[in-house]
C-alpha positions as CSV (number, residue, x, y, z in Angstrom):
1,X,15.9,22.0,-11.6
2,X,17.0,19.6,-8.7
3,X,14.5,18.5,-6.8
4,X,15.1,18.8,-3.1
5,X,13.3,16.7,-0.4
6,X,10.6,18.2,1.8
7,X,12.4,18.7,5.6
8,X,10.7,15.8,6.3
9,X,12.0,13.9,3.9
10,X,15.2,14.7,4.3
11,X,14.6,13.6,9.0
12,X,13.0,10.3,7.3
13,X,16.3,10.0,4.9
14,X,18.6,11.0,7.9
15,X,16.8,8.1,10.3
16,X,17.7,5.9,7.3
17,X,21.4,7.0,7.5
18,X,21.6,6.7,11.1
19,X,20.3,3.2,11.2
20,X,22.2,1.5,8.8
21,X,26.0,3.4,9.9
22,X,26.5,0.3,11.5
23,X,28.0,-2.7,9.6
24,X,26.1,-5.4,11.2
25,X,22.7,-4.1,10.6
26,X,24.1,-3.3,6.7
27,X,24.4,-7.1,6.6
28,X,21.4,-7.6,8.1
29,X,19.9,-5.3,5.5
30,X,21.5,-6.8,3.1
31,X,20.0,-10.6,4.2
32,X,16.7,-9.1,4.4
33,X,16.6,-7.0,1.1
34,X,18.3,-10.6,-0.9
35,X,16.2,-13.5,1.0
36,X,12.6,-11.3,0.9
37,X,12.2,-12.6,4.6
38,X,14.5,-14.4,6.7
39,X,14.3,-15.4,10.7
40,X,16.2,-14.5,13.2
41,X,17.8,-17.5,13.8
42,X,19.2,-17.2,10.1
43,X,20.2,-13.7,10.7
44,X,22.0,-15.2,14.0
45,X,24.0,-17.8,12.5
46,X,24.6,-15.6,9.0
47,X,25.8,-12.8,11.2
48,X,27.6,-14.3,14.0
49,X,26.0,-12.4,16.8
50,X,24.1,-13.3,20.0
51,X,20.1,-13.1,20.2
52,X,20.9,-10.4,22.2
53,X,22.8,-8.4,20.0
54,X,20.3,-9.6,16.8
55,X,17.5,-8.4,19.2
56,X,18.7,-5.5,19.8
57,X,20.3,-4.6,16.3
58,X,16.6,-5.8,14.5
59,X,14.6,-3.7,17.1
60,X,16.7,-0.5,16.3
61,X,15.9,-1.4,12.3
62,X,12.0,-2.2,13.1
63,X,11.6,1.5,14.8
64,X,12.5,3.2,12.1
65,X,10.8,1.5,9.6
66,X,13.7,-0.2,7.9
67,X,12.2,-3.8,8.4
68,X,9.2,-5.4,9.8
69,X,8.5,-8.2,11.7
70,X,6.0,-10.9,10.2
71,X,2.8,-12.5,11.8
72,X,4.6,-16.5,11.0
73,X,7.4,-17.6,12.5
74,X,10.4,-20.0,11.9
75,X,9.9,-23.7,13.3
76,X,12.0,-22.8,16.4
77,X,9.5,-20.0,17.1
78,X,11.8,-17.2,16.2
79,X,10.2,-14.0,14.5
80,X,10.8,-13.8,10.7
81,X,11.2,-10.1,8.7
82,X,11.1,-8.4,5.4
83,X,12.0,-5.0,3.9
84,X,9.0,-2.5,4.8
85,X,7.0,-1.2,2.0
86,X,7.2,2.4,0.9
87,X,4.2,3.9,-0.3
């Protein structure tokens, strides 16, 4: 037998899909999933974006639960992520 998500599941899965359809927050993804936590400032310079853009990019990944932002921050006071733990 297949086992088929829940409705919900499948919005939660969809939300996933959505988020990362776009190739720079696949390579922030990416960053996050290999380094375990990295800053913005790294994601900046990995990427090649503006703070504006990583702002905005890293606040579309934190609302859906992709990443999370971290209490510490790097030493030029930028906010530092990781994956978000599934239960």
């Amino acid at each position: 037998m297949v086992n088929i998500p829940t409705y919900a599941e499948a919005c939660q899965e969809a939300k996933w899909h959505a988020v990362l359809s776009d190739p720079t927050r696949i390579q922030i993804w990416c960053m996050v999933r290999a380094s375990g936590q990295i800053s913005t400032g790294d994601i900046i310079e990995q990427c090649g974006i503006s703070g504006r853009m990583a702002s905005y990019h890293l606040g579309l990944m934190r609302r859906s639960g992709v990443i999370r932002a971290l209490d510490k921050r790097d030493k030029g006071g930028r906010v530092c992520y990781e994956m978000k733990k599934t239960a």
